[in-house]
SEDOLUM-46402 format. One line per 10 residues: their letters; for each residue x, y, z of N, C-alpha, C. Coordinates in steps of 0.05 Angstrom, whole numbers, plus 32768, in hexadecimal, padded with zeros to 4 digits. Layout:
// residues N
A> X/Y/Z/X/Y/Z/X/Y/Z ~ ... $
//
This chain:
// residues 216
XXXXXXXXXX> 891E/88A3/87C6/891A/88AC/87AB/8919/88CB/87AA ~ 8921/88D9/8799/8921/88F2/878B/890C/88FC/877E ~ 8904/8912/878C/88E6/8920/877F/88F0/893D/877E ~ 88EA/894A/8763/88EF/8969/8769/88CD/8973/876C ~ 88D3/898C/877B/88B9/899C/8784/88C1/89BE/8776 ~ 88AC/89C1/876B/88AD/89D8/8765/889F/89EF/8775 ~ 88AC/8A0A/8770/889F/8A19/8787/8893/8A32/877A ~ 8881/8A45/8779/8874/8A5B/8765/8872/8A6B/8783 ~ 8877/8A83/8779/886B/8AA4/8786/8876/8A98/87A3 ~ 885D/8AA6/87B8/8872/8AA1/87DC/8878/8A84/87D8 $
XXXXXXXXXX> 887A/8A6F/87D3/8880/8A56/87E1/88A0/8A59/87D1 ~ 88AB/8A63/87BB/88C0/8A64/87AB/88D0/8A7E/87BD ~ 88C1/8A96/87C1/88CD/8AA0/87D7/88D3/8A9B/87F4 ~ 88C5/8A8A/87FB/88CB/8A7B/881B/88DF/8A6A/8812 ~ 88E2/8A5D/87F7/88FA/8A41/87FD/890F/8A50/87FD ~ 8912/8A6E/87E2/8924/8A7D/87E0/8932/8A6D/87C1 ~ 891B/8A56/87B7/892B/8A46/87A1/890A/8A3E/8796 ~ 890E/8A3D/876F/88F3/8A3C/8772/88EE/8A19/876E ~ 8902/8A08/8773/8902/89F5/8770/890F/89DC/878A ~ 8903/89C9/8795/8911/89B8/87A0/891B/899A/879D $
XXXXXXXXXX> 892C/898D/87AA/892B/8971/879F/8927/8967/87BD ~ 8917/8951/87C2/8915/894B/87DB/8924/892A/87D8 ~ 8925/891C/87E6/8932/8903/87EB/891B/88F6/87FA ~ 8908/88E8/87EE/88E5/88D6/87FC/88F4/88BA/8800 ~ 88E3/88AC/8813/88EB/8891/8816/88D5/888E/8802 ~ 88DD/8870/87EF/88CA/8862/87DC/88AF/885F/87ED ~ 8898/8864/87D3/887A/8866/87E2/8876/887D/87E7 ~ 887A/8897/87EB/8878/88AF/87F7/8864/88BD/87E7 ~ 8850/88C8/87ED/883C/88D5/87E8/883F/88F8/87E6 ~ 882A/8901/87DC/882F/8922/87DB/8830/892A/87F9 $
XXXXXXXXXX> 8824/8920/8809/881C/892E/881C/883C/8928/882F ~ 8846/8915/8827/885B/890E/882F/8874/891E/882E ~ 8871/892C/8810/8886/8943/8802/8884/895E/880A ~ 8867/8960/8815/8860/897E/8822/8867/897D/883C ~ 8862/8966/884F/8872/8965/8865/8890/8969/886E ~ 8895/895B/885C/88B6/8954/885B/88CC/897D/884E ~ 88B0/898F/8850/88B7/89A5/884A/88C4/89B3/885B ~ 88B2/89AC/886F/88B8/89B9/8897/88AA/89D8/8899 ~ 888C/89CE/8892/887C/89E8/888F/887D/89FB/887C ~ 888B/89F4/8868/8891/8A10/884E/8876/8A15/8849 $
XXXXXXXXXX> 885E/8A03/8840/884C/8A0E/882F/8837/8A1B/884B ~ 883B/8A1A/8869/8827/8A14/8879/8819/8A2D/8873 ~ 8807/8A2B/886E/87F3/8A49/8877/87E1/8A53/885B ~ 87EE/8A3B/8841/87EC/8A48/8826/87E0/8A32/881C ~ 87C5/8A3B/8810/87AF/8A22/8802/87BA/8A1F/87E7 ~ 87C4/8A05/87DA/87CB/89F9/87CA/87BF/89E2/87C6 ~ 87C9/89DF/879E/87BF/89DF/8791/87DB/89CF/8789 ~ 87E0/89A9/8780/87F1/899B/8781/87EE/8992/8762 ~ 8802/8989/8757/880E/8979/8740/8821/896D/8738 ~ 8819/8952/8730/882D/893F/8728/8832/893E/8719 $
XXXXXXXXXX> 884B/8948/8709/8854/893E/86E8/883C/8957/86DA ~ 8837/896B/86DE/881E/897B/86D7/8806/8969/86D6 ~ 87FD/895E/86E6/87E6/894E/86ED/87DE/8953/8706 ~ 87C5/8968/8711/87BC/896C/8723/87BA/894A/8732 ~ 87C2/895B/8750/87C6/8942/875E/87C0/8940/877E ~ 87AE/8934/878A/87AA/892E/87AA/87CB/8931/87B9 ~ 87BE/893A/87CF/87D6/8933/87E9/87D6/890A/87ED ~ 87C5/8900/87DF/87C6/88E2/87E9/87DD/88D4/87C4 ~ 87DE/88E3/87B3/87E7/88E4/87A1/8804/88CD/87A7 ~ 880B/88B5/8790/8821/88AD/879E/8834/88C2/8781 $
XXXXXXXXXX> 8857/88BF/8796/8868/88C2/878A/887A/88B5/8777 ~ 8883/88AF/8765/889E/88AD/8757/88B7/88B2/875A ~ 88C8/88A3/8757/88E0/88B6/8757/88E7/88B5/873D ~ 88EE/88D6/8740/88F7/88EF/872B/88DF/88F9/871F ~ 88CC/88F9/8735/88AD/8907/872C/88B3/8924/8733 ~ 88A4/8935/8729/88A3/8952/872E/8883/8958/873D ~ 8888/8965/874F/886F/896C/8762/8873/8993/8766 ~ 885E/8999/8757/8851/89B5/8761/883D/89B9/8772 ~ 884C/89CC/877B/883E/89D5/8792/883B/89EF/878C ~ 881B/89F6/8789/880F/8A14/8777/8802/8A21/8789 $
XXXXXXXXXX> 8808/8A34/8794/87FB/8A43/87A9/87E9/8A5D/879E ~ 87D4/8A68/87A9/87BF/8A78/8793/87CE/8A8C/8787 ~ 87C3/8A9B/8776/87D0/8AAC/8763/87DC/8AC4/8780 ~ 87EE/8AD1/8777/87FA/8AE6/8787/87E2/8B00/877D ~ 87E4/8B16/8798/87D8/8B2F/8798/87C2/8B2F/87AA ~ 87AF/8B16/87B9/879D/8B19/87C6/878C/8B17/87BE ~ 8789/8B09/87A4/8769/8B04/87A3/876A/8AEE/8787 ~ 874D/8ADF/8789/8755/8AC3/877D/8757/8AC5/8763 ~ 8765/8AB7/875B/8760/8ABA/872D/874D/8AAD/8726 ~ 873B/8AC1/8710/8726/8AAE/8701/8729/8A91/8700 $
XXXXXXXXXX> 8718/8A7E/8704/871E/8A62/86F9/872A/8A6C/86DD ~ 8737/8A50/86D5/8746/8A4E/86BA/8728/8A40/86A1 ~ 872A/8A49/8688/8709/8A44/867F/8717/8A3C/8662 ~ 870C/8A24/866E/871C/8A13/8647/8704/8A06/8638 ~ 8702/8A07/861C/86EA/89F9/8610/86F9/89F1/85F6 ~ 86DF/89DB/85ED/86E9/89CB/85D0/86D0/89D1/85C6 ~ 86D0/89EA/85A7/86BA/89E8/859F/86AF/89E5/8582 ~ 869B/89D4/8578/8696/89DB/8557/8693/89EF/854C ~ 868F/8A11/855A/8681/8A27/8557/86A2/8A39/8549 ~ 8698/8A45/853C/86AF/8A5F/8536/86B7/8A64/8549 $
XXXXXXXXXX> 86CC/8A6F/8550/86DC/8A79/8569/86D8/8A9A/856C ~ 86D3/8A9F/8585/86D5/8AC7/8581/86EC/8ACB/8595 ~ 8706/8ADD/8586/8715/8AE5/85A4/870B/8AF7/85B4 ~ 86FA/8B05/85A5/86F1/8B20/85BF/86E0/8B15/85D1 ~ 86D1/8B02/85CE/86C5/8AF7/85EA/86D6/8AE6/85F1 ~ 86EB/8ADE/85F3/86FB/8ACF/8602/870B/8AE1/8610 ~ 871A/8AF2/8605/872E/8B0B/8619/8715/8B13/8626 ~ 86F6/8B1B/8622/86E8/8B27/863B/86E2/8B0C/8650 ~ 86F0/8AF3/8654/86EC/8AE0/8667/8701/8AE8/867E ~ 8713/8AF4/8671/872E/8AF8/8680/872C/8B19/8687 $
XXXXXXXXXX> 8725/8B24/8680/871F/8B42/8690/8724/8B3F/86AE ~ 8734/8B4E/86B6/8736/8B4F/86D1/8740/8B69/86DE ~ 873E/8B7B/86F4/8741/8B8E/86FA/875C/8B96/8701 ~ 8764/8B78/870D/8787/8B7D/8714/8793/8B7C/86F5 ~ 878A/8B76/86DF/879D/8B70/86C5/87A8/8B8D/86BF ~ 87C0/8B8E/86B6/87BF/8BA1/86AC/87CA/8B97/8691 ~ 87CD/8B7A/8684/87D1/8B76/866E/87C3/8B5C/8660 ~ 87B3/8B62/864D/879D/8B43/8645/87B0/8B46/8629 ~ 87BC/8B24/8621/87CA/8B1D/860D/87BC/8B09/8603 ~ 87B5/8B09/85E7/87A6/8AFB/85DB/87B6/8AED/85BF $
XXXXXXXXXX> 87AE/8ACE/85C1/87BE/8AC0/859E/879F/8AB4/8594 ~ 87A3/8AB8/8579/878D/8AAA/8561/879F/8A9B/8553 ~ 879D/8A7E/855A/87A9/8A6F/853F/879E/8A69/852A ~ 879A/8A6B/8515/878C/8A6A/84FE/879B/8A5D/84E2 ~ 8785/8A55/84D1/8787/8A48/84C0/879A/8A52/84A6 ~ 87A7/8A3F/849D/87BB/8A50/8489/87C7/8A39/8474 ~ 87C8/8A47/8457/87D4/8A33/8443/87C3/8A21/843B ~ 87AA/8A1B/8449/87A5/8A00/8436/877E/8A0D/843B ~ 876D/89FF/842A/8752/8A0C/842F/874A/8A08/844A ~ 8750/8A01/845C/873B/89F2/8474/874C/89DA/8480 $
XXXXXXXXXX> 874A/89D4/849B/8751/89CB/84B3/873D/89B6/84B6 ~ 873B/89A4/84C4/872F/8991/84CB/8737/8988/84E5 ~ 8729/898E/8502/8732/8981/8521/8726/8977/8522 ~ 872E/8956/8532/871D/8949/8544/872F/8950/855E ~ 8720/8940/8571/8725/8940/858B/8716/8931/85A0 ~ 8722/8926/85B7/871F/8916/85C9/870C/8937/85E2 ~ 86F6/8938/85D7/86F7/8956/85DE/86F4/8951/85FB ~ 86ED/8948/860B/86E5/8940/8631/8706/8942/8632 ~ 8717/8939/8629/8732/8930/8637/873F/894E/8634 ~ 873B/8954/8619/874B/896B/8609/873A/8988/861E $
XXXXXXXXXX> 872C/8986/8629/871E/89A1/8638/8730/899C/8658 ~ 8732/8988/865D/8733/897F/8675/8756/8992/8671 ~ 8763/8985/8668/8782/8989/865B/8788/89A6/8656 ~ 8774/89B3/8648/877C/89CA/863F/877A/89D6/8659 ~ 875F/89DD/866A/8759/89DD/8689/8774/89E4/869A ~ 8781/89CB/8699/8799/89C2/86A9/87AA/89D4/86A6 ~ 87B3/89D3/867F/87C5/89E6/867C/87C3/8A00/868A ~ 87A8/8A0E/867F/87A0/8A24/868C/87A5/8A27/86A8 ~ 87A4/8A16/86BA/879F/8A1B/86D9/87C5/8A20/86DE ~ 87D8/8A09/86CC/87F6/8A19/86D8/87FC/8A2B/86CC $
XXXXXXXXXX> 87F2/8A3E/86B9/8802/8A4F/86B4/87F9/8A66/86C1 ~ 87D5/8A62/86C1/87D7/8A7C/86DA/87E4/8A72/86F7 ~ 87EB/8A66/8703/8800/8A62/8714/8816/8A6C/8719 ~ 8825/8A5C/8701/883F/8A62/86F2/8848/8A80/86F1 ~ 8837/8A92/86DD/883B/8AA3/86D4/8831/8AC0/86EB ~ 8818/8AB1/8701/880F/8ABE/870B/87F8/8AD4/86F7 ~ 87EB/8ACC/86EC/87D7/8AD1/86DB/87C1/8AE1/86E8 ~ 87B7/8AF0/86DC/8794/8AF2/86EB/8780/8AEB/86E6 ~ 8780/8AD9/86CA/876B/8AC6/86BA/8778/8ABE/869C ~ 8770/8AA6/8696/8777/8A95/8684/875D/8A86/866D $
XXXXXXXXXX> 8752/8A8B/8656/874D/8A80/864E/8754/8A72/8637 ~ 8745/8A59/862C/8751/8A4E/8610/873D/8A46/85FF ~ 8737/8A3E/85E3/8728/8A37/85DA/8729/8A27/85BD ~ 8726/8A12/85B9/872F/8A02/85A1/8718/89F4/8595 ~ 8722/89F9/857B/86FE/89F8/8567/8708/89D8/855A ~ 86F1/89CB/8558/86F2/89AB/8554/86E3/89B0/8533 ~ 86EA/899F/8524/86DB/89A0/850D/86E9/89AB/84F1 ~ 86D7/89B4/84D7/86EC/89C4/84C4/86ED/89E2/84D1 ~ 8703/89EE/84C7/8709/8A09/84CC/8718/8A15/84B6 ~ 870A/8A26/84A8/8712/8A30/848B/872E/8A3F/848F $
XXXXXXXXXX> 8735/8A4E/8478/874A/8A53/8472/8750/8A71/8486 ~ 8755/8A74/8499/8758/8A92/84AD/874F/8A9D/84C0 ~ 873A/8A82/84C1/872E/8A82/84E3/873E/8A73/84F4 ~ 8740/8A79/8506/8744/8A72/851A/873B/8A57/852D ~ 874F/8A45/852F/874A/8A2A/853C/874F/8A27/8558 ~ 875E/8A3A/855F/8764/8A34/8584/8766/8A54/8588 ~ 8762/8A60/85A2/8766/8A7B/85A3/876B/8A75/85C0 ~ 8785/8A8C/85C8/8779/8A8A/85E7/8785/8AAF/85F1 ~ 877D/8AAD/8608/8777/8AC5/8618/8783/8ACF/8634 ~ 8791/8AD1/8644/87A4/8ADB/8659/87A3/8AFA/865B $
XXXXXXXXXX> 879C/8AF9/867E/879E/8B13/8681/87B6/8B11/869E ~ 87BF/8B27/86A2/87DA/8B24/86BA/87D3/8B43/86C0 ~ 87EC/8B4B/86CD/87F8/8B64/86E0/87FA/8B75/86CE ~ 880C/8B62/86BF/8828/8B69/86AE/8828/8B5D/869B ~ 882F/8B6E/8682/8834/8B66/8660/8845/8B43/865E ~ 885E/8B49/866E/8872/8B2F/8667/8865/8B15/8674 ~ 885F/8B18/8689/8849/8AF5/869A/8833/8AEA/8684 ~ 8829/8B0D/867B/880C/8B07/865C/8819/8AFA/864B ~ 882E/8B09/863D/8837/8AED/862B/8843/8AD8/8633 ~ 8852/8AD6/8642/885D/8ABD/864D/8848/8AA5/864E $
XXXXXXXXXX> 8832/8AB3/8664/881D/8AA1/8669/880A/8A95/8650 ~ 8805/8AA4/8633/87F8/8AA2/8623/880C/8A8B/860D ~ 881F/8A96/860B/8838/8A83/8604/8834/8A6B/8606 ~ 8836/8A63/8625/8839/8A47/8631/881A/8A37/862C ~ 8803/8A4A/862F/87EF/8A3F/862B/87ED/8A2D/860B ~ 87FA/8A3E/85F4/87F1/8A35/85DD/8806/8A23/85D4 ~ 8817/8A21/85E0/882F/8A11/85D5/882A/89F8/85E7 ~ 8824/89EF/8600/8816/89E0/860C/87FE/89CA/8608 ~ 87EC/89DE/85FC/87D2/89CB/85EB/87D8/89C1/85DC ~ 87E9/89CC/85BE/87F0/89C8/85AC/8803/89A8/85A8 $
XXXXXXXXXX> 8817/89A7/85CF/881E/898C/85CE/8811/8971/85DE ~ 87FE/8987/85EA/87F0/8977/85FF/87DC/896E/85F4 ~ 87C6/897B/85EF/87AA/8975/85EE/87A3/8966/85D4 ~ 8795/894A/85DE/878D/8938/85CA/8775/8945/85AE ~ 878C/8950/8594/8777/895D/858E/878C/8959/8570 ~ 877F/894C/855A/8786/894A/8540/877E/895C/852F ~ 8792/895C/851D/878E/8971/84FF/8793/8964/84E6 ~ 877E/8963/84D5/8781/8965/84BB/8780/897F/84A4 ~ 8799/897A/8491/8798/8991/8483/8786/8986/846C ~ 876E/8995/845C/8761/8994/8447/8767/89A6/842A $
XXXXXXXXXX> 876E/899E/8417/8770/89AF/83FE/8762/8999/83EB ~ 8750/89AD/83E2/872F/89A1/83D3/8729/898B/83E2 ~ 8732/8970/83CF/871E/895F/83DD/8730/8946/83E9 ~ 8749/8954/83EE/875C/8947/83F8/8767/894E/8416 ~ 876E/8934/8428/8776/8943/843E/878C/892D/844C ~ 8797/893A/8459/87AB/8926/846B/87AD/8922/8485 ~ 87B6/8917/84A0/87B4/8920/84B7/87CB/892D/84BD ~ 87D2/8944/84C7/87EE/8950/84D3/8803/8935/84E8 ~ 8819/8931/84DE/8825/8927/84EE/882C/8931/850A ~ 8828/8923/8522/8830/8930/8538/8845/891B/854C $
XXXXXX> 8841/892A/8565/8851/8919/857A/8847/890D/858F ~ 884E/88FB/859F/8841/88F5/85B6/8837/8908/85C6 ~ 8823/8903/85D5/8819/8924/85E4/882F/8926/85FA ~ 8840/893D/8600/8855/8948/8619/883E/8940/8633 ~ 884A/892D/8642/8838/8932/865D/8854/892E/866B ~ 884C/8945/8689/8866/8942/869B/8877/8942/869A $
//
């Protein structure tokens, strides 16, 4: 069976490709796919995913599954944990960009999505699943993007007309990884994370139509 492996920072510069396809016998495990490398990742503590689903070396395979292999952020030293919450409280961005402060940044990119057109917003949410998810997101893009911290934050409940319902926060090296990485973060939740909207005008409201949540 056919598995591609993806490769970020040195492990993408050791293959010389940031992507592989390996050929597994059926049954084949992660630890199976890191072997079958011939030492590429040896020496480098990683951090595995299936289909973007953090995943064990005992993890089984698929064929035409996608397996990352995330090695720590580049520069020498570790990235903030990734810090996601679901909350009933007003949202503040300036304490969320000071979560992501970091000394190597030399660029913190910040989005407020907020309320618009109609009086007030209404979220629910699966909030344990939806923290867990947003989390996740957070952890590949500082990967991905090579980040130096990532936060996110999504408000459950009504949310009037120009506040703000999700905000999030990325800090990097470099200006283009900041947005990139803040990008992927909000456009991500938005398909990922189990989290509904109703629009309210007076005493009327509807649910927003959506899509299946994108996984993998």
């Amino acid at each position: 069976m056919e598995v591609t492996v993806r490769l970020f920072a040195v492990l993408r510069e050791r293959a010389g490709a940031p992507e592989l396809v390996l050929d597994l016998p059926d049954g084949a495990r992660v630890r199976d796919a890191i072997a079958s490398l011939s030492g590429l990742a040896e020496g480098v503590p990683l951090v595995m995913a299936v289909n973007r689903e953090y995943a064990s070396e005992d993890t089984a395979l698929d064929p035409g599954d996608e397996l990352a292999l995330i090695p720590p952020v580049s520069g020498g030293s570790t990235a903030a944990a990734p810090w996601a919450r679901v909350s009933s409280e007003p949202l503040a961005l300036d304490a969320l960009a000071a979560r992501v402060r970091d000394p190597r940044a030399g660029a913190v990119v910040t989005f407020s999505g907020v309320t618009r057109e109609v009086d007030r917003l209404d979220y629910e949410a699966y909030a344990e699943m939806a923290e867990e998810r947003m989390a996740a997101i957070a952890a590949d893009a500082l990967a991905v993007h090579e980040l130096c911290a990532v936060a996110v934050e999504h408000r459950v409940g009504e949310v009037p007309l120009s506040e703000p319902s999700v905000i999030v926060a990325v800090s990097a090296p470099h200006r283009g990884e900041a947005f990139a990485g803040a990008r992927e973060v909000i456009d991500r939740v938005k398909a990922e994370a189990p989290i509904w909207k109703k629009e309210i005008e007076g005493e009327e409201g509807r649910w927003v139509e959506g899509r299946p949540p994108e996984i993998g």
